[in-house]
N, C-alpha and C positions, 0 to 999 in steps of 0.2 A: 477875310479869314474868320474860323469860328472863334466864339469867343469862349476862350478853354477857361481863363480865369473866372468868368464870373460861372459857368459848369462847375468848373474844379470845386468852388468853395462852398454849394450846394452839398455836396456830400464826398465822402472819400476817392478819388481816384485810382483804379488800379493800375500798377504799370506791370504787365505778364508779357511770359516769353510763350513760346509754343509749348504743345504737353506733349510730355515725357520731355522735361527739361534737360537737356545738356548744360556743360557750366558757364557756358557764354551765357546762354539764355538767363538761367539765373544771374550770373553777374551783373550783367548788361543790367538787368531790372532795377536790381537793387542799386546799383549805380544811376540809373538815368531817375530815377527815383527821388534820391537825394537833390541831383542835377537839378529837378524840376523845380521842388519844393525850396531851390532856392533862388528862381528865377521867373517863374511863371506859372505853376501850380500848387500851390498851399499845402492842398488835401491830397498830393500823390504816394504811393503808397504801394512798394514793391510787393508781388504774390506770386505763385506760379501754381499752373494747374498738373502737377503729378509729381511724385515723390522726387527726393533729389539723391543723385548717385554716391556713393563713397568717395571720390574724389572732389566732388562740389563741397561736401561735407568735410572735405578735411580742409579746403579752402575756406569757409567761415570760419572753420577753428583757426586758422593762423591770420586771420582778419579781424577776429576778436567780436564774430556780428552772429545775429540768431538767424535760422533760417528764415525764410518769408513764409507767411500763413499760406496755406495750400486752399485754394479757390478752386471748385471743378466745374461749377455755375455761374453764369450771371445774369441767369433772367431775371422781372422780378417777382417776388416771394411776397406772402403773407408778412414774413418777419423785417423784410427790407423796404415796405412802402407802409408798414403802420403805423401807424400815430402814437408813440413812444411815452410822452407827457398826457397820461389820462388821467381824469377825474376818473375817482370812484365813490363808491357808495359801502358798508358796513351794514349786516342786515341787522346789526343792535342801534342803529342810528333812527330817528323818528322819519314820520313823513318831512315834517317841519324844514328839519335840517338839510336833508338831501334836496328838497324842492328850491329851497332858495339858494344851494347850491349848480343844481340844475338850471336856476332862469339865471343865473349870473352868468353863467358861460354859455349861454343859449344852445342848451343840449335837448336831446330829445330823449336819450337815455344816457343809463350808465353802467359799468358793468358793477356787482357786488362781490364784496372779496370777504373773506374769512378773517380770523386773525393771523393767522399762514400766509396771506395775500393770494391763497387760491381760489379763483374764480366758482362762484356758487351759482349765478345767474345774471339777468340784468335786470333792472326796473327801469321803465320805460315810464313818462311824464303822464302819458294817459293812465296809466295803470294807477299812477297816484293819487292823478284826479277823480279817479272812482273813489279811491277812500275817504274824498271827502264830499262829493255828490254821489252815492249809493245808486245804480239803476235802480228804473221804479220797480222793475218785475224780480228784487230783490228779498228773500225770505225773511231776512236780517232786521232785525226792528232798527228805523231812519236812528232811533236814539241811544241805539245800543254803541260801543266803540271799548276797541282790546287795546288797553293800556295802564296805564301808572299814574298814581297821582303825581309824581315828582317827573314824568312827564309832562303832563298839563301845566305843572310848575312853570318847567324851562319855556315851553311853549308858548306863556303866556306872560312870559317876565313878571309873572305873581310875588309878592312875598307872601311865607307861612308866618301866619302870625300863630295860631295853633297847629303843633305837629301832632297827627294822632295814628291810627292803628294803617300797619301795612302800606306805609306812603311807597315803597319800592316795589312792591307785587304787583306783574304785568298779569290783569283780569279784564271779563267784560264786566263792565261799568255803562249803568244805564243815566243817560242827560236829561235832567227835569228843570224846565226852566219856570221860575217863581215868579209868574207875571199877573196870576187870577189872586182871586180872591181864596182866603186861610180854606176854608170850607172848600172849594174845588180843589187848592193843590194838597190837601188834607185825603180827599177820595185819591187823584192820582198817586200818591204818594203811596197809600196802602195796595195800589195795584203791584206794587215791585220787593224785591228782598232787599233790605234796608242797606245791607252790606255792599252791595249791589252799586246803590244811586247816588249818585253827583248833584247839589241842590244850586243851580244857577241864579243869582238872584242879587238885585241890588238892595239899597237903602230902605228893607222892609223889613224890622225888628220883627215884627210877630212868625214871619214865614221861617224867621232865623230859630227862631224858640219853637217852632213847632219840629222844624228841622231837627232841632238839637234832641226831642223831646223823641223824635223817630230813630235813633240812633245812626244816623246816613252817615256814609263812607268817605263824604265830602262836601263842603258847601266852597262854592266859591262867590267872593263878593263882587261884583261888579261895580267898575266907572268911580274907583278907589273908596267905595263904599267900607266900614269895619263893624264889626259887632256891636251890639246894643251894649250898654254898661250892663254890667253885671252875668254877659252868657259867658266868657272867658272859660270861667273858673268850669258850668258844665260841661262845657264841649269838650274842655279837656280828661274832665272823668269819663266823658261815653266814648273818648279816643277816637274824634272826628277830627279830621284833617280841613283846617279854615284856612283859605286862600283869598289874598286880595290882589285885583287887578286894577288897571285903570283904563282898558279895555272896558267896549259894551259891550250887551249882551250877544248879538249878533253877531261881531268880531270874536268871542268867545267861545261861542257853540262851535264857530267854523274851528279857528286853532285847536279846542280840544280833538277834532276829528284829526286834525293836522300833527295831535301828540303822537300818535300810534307807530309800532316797529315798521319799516319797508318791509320785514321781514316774509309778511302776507302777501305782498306784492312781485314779489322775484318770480321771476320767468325761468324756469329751473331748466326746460326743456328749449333750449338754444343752438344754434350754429355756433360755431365755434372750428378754426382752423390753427395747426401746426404752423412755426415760421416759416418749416419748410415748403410749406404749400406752394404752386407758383399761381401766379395772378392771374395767369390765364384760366388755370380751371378753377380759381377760388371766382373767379367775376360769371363761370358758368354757372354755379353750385348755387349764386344767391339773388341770380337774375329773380326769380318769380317769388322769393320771398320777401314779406313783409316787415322783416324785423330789421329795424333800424339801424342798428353797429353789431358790429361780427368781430368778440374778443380773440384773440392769437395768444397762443395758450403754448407755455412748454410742457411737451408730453411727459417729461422726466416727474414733474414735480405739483403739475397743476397751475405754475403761479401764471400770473396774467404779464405778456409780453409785447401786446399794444391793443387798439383795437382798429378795424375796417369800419369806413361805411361806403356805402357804393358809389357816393362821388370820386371817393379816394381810385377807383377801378375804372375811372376815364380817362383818364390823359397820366399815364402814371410815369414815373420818372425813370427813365432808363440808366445803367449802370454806367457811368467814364471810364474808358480803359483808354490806353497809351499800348502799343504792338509791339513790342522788340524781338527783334532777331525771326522776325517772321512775317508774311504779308499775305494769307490766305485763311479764309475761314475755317475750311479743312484742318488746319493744325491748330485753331486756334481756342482755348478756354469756349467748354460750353456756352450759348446762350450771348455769344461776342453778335453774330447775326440779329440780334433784337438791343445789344447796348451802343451806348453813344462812343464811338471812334475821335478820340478825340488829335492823336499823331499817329504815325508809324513810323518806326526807325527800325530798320533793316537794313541786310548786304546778301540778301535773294535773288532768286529771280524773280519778275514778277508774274505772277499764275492768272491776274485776271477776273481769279472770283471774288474778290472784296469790294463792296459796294457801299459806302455811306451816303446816309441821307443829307449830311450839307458836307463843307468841304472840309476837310482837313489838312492838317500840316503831315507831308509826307516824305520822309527822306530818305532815300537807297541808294548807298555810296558802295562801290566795287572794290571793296575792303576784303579782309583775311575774318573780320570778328565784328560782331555788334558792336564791344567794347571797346574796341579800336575806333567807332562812332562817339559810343558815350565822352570817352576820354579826350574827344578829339572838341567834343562841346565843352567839356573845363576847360579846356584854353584858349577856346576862342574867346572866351568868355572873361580869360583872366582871373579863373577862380581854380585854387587849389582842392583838388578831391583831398578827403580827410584819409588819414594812413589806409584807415581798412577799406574804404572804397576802392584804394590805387590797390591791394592787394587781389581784391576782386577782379578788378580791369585786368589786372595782369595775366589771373590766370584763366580769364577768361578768351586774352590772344591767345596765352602759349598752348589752350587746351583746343581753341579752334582751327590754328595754325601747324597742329602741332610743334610748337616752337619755333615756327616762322621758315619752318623746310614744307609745309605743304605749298602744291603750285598756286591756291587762294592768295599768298601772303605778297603783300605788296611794299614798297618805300614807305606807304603810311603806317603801316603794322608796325614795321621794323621799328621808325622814330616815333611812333607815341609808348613802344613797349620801353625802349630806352626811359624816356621820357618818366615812365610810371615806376619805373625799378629805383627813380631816385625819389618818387613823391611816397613809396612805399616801402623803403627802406630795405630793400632785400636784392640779394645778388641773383639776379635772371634765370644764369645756369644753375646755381643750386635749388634755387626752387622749381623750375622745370623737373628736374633731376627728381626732386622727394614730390611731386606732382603726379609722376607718371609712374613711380612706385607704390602711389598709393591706391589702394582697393583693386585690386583683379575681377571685374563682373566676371568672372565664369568660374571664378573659386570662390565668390562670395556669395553669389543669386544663383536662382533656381534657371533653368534653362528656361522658360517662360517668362520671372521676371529679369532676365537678361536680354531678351530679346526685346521686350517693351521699356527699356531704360531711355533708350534714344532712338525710338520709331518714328516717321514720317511717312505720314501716307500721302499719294499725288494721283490724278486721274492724266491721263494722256492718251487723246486718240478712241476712248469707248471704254477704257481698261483701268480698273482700278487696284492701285498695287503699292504696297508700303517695302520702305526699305529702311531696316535698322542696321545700325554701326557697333562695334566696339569696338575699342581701345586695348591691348594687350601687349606685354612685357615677351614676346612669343606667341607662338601660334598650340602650343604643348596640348594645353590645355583645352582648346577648338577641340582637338584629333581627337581626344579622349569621349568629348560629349556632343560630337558629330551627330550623330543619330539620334539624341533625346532632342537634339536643336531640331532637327529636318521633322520629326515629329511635332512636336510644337508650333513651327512653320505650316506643315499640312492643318492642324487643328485650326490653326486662324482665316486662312483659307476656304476652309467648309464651313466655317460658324461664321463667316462674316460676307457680305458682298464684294469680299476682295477676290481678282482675278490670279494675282502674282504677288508672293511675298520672298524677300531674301533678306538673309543678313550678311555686312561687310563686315568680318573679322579684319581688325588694321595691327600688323605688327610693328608699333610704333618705334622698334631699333632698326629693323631691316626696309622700311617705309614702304611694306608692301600691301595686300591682303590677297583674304581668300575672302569667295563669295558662295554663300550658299542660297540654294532655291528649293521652291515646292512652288506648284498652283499649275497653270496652263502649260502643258508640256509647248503648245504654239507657242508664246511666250519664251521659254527656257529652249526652246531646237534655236532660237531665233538672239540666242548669246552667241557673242563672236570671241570671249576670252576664252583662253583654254582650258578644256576641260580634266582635270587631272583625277578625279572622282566621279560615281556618276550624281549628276547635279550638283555639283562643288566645280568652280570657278577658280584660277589663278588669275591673279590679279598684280601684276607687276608693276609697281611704281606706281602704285592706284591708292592715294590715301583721301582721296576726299569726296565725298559722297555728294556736293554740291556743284563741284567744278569739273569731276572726272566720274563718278559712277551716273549720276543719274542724268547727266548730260546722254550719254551711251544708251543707257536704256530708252529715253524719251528718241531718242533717233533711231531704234530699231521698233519702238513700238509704232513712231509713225509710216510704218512698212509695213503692220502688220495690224489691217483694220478690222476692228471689230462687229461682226455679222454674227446674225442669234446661230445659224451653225455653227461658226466658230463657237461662240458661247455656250452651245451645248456638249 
């Protein structure tokens, strides 16, 4: 058996029904959901991929529960495989800092964020080490460097023992290191603008007084070297900044290079992807390039939302999902084809096309409801569902059973709805009752979003053909918006590679329906219900779309094979 807990606690589990949820499906989730999470999943975590109806919605409200986030994907995304805990970098930050930040976490870059936390660029570890080894075929004098004195400060763990002019103004500053004799660093010294030069130099009083005597921007003393007696008091009049370290000269030169902003160093012109992105074309886009990590940026705002790098795009983690109330790809959440299947709990038939790559726990009991399965795992279990679960379960039978009169519903339906009317506090027939009086889809939706409320599409025999349901207090209403439906029906037909589409109107008092169609007239000559309309269907004592409509269809389509003339 797979090993779902140690999956599960990797990352969230989703537990979804088929799209265009109906309220079993939803129920069932949020039910088997909580089930999980207290028994063998951690991280599971009810969703469902398409809006939830007015009656599902009146069922959380009397359940006291939010609806579940609406998932319509689950490949994975830029945003769902990036590496969330990033180091960054500040383009007001030195070399200094970010490098010893960078080799502590053995990175190769990082990205740079603003004060905003909006991504500006990335500085990459080479880029750094140029500023402090210069290529040779560089214009730059090797001793020139754009920076602060109270940078070189921090960089060099100096004390100021003299503070003097402009110690915060980021400038080029040229490095003259006081190793020759007064007379040579005397010539060099007059090559540069005074304001300009940095006078490096250890335990040589005269270099220091000539230093002082040039009005330089800077001397620093090296290998804890300090002024001669008595320059203090000048250096402070010419408003020269004295620094002592305990650093030599060499260690010195290198750090002050190492004072400088990243700022110079940002890669401004970067890849960079949407969370939305999916993995697959984010690992196309960045095959041939050379740059190291690829930030995930939100569009809305700029800020940085993880970052990539191409190892992350080999072996990437697939989503966990758990199947309720359905067991084919065809119906199932975007992108279920590429995630890890971790159960299936249905009361389908089975179709055949679901195919995981190791095994799963899979259970399909010839029940009335999913949640006749959910609820039916509480007690094997010995564990009480919490109120609003049992409220969920409930009317997740009564709405898939219709109250336990469709032909689906079996001895088990009957005693676990029992069963849930006392763990859930409410009387059966009244909640059925304010159940199926609440929301009329054909007086509340559009005739398009009525017919995608509770659609299921199925291939059988060559032919591809969806068939939706409603629920209604009467059929009044159908008669009135007949012809915007059958319109609607045709439009999905031509826009889509479906052969045959109907919807089953079910008048939940009289337990009948009518059936409407559009698509292959083959198809619709080849109904044996009576036709009372043209292309309208009676349907007597026909309430369930699983055990009696599409039973019937799937048996006249395997009569009726499909050949490209046909198809044409």
């Amino acid at each position: 058996m797979h090993d779902v807990t140690k999956t599960a606690r990797q990352q969230t589990t989703y537990v979804m029904g088929h799209r265009n949820p109906d309220t079993d499906a939803i129920c069932s989730a949020i039910g088997y959901a909580d089930f999980l999470r207290r028994t063998r999943i951690p991280g599971a975590k009810a969703a469902c991929c398409g809006g939830i109806n007015a009656r599902t919605e009146w069922v959380l409200e009397q359940a006291g529960m939010d609806p579940p986030p609406v998932i319509m994907d689950v490949r994975p995304t830029a945003g769902s495989t990036c590496h969330r805990n990033v180091v960054t970098a500040s383009p007001f930050e030195t070399f200094f800092d970010v490098y010893r930040r960078i080799s502590k976490h053995r990175l190769r870059a990082v990205p740079v964020l603003d004060s905003s936390q909006r991504v500006q660029g990335i500085v990459q570890l080479s880029s750094l080490l140029e500023l402090v080894m210069p290529p040779t075929d560089t214009k730059e004098s090797p001793r020139a460097v754009e920076t602060s004195v109270m940078n070189i400060s921090q960089a060099l763990e100096a004390q100021i023992i003299v503070p003097g002019r402009d110690a915060m103004d980021e400038t080029r500053l040229i490095m003259t290191v006081g190793g020759s004799t007064k007379s040579v660093m005397s010539e060099r010294i007059a090559k540069f603008d005074e304001d300009e030069l940095i006078v490096i130099v250890g335990n040589r009083p005269e270099i220091h007084e000539m230093a002082i005597e040039r009005k330089v921007r800077c001397i620093i003393l090296t290998g804890g070297a300090q002024l001669a007696e008595g320059l203090a008091q000048p250096a402070t009049e010419a408003g020269i900044n004295v620094l002592t370290t305990a650093r030599d000269t060499g260690s010195t030169v290198q750090l002050i290079r190492c004072s400088r902003k990243v700022a110079t160093a940002i890669e401004t012109d970067f890849i960079s992807f949407a969370p939305s992105a999916l993995v697959s074309a984010v690992a196309k886009h960045v095959r041939s390039s050379a740059q190291p990590i690829f930030p995930v940026i939100d569009p809305e705002d700029g800020k940085l939302i993880g970052v990539l790098a191409k190892s992350d795009l080999v072996d990437v983690p697939r989503q966990p999902l758990v199947l309720v109330d359905h067991n084919e790809f065809s119906q199932a959440v975007h992108g279920a084809d590429e995630a890890e299947i971790l159960e299936v709990l249905d009361h389908h038939r089975l179709s055949g096309n679901l195919v995981t790559k190791e095994p799963v726990r899979f259970i399909n009991e010839p029940v009335g409801s999913t949640s006749t399965m959910v609820a039916s795992s509480y007690r094997d279990y010995d564990i009480d569902p919490p109120q609003g679960i049992a409220v969920c379960l409930a009317a997740g039978i009564i709405s898939d059973t219709l109250k336990l009169t469709s032909p689906t519903t079996t001895d088990v339906d009957r005693d676990i709805l029992s069963w849930l009317g006392i763990k859930a506090k409410i009387d059966i027939n009244q909640f059925a009752l304010n159940f199926f009086a609440e929301g009329s889809v054909l007086r509340e939706k559009t005739p398009a979003e009525a017919i995608g409320i509770d659609r299921k599409e199925y291939e059988e025999n060559g032919w591809q053909i969806s068939i939706s349901q409603i629920e209604e207090l009467g059929l009044e209403r159908f008669w009135e918006l007949r012809e915007e439906l059958e319109k609607e029906l045709q439009q999905m037909v031509d826009g889509t590679p479906l052969d045959f589409a109907c919807v089953m109107v079910t008048d939940i008092t009289l337990h009948d329906s009518v059936l409407l169609t559009a698509g292959h007239e083959t198809i619709i000559d080849a109904i044996t219900y009576p036709e009372v309309k043209p292309d309208v269907f009676q349907l007597d004592g026909v309430v369930s779309r699983k055990k009696q409509l599409f039973p019937e269809l799937s048996r006249l389509l395997a009569q009726v094979p499909k050949t490209e003339d046909i198809a044409q």
